[in-house]
TIGU-372306 format. One record per residue (C-alpha): x, y, z; residue in three letters. Coordinates in nm, 3 decimals, padded with zeros to 5 digits. Layout:
TIGU-372306
<rec x="X" y="Y" z="Z" code="ALA"/>
...
//
This chain:
TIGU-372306
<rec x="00.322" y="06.617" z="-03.076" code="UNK"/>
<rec x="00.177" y="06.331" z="-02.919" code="UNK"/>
<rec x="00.348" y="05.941" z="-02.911" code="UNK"/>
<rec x="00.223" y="05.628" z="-02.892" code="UNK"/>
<rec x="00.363" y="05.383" z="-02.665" code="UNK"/>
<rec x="00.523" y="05.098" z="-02.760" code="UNK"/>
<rec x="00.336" y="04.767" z="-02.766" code="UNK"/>
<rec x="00.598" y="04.500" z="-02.676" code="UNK"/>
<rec x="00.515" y="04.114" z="-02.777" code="UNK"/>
<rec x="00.631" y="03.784" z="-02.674" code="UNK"/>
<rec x="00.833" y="03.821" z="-03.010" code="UNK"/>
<rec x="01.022" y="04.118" z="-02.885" code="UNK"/>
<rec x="01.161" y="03.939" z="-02.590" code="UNK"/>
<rec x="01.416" y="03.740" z="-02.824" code="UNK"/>
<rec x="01.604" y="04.053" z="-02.822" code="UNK"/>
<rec x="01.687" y="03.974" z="-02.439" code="UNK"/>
<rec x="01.721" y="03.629" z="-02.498" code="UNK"/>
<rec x="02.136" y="03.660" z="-02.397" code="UNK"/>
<rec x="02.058" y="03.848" z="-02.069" code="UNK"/>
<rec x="02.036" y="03.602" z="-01.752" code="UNK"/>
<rec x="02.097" y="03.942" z="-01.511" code="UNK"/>
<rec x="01.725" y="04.029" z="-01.542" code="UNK"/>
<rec x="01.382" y="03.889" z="-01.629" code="UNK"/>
<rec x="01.153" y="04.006" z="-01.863" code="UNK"/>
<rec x="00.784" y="04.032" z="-01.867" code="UNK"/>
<rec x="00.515" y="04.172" z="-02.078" code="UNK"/>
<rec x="00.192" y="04.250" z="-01.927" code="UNK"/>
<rec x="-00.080" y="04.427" z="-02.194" code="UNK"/>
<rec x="00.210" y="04.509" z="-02.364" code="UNK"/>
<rec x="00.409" y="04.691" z="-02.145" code="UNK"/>
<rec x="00.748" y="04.570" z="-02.093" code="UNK"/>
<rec x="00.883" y="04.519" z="-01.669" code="UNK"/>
<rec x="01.235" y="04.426" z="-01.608" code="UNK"/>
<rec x="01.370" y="04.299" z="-01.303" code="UNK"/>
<rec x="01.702" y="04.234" z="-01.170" code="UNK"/>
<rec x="01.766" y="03.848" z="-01.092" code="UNK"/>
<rec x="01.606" y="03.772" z="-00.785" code="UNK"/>
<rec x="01.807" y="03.721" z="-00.436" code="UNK"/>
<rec x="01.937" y="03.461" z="-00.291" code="UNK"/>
<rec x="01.631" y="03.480" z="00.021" code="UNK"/>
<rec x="01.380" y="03.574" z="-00.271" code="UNK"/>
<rec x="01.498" y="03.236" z="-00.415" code="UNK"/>
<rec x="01.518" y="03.025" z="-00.050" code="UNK"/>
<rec x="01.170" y="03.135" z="-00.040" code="UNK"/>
<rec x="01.062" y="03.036" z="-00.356" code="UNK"/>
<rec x="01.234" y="02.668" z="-00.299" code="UNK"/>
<rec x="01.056" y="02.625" z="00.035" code="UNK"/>
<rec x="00.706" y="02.684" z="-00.150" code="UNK"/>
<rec x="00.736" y="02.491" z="-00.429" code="UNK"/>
<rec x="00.889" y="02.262" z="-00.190" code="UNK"/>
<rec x="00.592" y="02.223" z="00.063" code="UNK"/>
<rec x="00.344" y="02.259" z="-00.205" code="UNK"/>
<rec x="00.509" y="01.939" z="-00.397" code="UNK"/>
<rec x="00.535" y="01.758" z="-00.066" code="UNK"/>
<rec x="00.174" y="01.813" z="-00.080" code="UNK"/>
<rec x="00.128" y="01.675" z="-00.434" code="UNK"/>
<rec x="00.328" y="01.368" z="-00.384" code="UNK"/>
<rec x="00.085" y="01.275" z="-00.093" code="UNK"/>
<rec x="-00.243" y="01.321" z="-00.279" code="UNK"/>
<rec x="-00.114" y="01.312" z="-00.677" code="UNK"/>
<rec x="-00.335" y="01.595" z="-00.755" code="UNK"/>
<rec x="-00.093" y="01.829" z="-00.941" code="UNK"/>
<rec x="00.252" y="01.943" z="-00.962" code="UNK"/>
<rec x="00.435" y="02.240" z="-00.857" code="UNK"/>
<rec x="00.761" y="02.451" z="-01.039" code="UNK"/>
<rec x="00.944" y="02.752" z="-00.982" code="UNK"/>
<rec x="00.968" y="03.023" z="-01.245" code="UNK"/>
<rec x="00.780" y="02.869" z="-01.543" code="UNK"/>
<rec x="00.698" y="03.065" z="-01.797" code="UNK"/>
<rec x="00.308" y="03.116" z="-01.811" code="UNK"/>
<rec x="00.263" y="03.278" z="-02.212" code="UNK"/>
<rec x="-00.126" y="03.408" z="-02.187" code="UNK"/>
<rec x="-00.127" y="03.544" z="-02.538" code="UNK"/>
<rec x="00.121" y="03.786" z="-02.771" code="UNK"/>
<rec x="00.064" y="04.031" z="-02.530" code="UNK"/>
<rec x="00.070" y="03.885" z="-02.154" code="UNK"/>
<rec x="00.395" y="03.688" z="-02.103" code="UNK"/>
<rec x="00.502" y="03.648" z="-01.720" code="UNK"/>
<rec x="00.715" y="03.462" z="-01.525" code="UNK"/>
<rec x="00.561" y="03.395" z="-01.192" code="UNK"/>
<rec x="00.782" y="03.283" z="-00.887" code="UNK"/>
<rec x="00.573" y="02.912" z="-00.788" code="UNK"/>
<rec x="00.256" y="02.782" z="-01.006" code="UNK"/>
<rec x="00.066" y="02.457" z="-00.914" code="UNK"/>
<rec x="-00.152" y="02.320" z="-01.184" code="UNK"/>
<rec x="-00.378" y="02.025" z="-01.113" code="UNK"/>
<rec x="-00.275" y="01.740" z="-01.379" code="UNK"/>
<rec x="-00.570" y="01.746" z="-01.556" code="UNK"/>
<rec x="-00.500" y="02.145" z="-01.624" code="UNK"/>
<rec x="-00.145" y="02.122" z="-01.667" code="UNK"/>
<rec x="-00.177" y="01.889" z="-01.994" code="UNK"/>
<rec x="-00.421" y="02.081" z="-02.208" code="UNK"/>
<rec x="-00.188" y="02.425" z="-02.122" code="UNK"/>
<rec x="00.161" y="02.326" z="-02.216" code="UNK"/>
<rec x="00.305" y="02.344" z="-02.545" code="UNK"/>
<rec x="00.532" y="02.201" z="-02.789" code="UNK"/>
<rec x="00.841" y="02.385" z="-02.590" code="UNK"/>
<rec x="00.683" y="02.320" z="-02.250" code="UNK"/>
<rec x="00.535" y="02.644" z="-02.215" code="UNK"/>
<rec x="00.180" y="02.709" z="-01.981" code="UNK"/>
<rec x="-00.012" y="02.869" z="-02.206" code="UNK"/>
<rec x="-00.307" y="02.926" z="-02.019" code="UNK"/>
<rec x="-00.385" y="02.943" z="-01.621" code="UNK"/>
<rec x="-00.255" y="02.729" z="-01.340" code="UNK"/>
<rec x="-00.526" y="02.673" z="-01.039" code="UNK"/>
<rec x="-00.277" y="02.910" z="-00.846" code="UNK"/>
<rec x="00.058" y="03.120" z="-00.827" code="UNK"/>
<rec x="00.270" y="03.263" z="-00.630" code="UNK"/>
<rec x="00.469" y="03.573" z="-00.625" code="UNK"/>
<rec x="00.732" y="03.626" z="-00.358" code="UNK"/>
<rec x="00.748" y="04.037" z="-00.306" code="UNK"/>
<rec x="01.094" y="04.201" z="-00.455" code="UNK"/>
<rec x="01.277" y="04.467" z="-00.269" code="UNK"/>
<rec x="01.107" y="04.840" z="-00.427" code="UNK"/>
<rec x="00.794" y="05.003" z="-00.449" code="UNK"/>
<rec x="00.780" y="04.905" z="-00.831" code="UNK"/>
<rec x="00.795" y="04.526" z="-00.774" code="UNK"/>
<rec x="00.558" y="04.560" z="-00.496" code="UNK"/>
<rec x="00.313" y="04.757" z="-00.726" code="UNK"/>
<rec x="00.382" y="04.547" z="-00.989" code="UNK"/>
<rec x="00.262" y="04.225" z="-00.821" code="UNK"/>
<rec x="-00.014" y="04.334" z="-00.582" code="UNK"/>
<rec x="-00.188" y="04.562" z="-00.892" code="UNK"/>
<rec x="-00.077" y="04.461" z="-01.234" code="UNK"/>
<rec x="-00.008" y="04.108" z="-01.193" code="UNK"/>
<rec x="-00.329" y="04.086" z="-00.965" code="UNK"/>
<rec x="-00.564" y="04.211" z="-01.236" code="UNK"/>
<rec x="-00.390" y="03.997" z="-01.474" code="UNK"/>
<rec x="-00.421" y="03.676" z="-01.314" code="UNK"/>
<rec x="-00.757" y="03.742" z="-01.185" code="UNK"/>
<rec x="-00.840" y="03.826" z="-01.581" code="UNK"/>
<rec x="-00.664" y="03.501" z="-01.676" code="UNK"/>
<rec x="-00.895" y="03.327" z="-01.435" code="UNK"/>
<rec x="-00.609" y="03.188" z="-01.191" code="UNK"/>
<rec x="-00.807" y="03.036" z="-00.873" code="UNK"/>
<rec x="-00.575" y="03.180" z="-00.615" code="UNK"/>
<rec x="-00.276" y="03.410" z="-00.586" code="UNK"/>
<rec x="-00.051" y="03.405" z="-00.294" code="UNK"/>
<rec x="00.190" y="03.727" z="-00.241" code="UNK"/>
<rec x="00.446" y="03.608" z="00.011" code="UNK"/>
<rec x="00.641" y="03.897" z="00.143" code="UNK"/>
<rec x="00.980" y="03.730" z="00.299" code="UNK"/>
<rec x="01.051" y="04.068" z="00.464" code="UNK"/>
<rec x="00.722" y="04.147" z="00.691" code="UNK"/>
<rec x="00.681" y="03.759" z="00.688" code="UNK"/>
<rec x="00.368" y="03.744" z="00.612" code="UNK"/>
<rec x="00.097" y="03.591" z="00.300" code="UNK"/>
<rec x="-00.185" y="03.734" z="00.149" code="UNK"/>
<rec x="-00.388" y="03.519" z="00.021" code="UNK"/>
<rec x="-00.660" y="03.623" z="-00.282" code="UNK"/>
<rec x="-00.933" y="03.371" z="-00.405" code="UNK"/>
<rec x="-01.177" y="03.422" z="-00.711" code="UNK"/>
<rec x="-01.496" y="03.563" z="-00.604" code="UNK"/>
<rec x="-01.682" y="03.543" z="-00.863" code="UNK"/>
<rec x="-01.539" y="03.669" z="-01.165" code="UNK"/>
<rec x="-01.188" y="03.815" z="-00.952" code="UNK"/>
<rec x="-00.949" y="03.783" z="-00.708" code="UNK"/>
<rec x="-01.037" y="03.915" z="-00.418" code="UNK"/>
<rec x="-00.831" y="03.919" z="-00.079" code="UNK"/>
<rec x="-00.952" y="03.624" z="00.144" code="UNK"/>
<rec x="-00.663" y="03.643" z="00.423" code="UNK"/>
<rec x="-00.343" y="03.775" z="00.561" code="UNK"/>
<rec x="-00.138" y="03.521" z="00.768" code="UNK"/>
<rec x="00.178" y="03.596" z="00.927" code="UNK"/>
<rec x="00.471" y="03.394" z="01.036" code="UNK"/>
<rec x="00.263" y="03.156" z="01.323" code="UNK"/>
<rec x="-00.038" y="03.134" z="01.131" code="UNK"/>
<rec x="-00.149" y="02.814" z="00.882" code="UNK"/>
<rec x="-00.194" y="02.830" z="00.562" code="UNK"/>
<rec x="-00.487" y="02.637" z="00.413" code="UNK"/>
<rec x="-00.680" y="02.628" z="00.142" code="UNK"/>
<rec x="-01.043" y="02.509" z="-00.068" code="UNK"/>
<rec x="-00.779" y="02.446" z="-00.370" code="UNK"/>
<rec x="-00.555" y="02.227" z="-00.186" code="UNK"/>
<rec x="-00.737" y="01.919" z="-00.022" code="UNK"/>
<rec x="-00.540" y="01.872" z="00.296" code="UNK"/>
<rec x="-00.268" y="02.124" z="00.272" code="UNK"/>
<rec x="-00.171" y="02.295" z="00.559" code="UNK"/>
<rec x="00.190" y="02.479" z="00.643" code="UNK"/>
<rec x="00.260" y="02.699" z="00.911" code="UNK"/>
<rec x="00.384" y="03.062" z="00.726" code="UNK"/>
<rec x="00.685" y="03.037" z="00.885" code="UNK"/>
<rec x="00.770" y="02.729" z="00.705" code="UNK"/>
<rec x="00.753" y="02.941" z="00.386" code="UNK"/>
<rec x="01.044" y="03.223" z="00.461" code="UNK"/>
//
């Protein structure tokens, strides 16, 4: 006898709506839970959104936010770490409860302790973005202290760079940015 898997929708995740231990995503329908994140997975988070609004404030090109929910259809509902959407993006993709709906010009996911997380975000959430057409996707691994940095070639993301801790981070996207890794971790 043969099943079919469940489908889980953005719909489905009101079940969880009382649980603040984990987080919840659905990517094609398949549902990943994660504990809450650490306090160093969160210290890493606030120093990129942190640098990366520092950044904004001097040229007013976009904003940045930690953990926004990024709802891509009934399907694909994520919560990446860091997104920064240019402000011309950023008002044609929220909605009525403040919601992207659509893709930011980049995101970043800080790596989780676990071979799942790590597949997680380097495979599934890679493809997904790179579907979505996201610009560029950092994975920041606190541990190794080190970025890798993927850029849409074409029509995917496709690695561009790995920095670690005394390297600089730059990028096409971000007129003018530049951080040293270490700044990130």
């Amino acid at each position: 006898m043969q099943t079919t898997p469940v489908r889980w929708t953005t719909a489905d995740l009101e079940l969880f709506a009382g649980d603040r231990r984990k987080r919840y995503e659905i990517i094609d329908g398949e549902l990943f839970v994660t504990k809450s994140p650490s306090w160093d997975h969160q210290s890493s988070c606030g120093n990129i959104v942190t640098v990366l609004n520092n950044w904004s404030e001097e040229t007013s090109l976009g904003k940045a936010a930690i953990a926004p929910g990024i709802i891509f259809s009934d399907s694909d509902n994520v919560i990446p770490d860091v997104v920064l959407a240019s402000h011309e993006r950023l008002k044609n993709l929220l909605d009525e409860a403040g919601h992207l709906t659509g893709a930011p010009e980049l995101v970043v996911e800080v790596l989780s302790p676990g071979e799942k997380n790590e597949k997680r975000d380097k495979e599934t959430k890679l493809k997904l973005y790179s579907v979505q057409e996201v610009q560029e996707y950092w994975i920041c691994d606190s541990i190794q202290k080190k970025v890798e940095v993927y850029r849409r070639e074409q029509a995917a993301l496709k690695l561009a760079a790995t920095l670690f801790n005394q390297d600089e981070l730059t990028s096409p996207l971000l007129p003018g940015f530049n951080c040293l890794i270490s700044k990130l971790f």
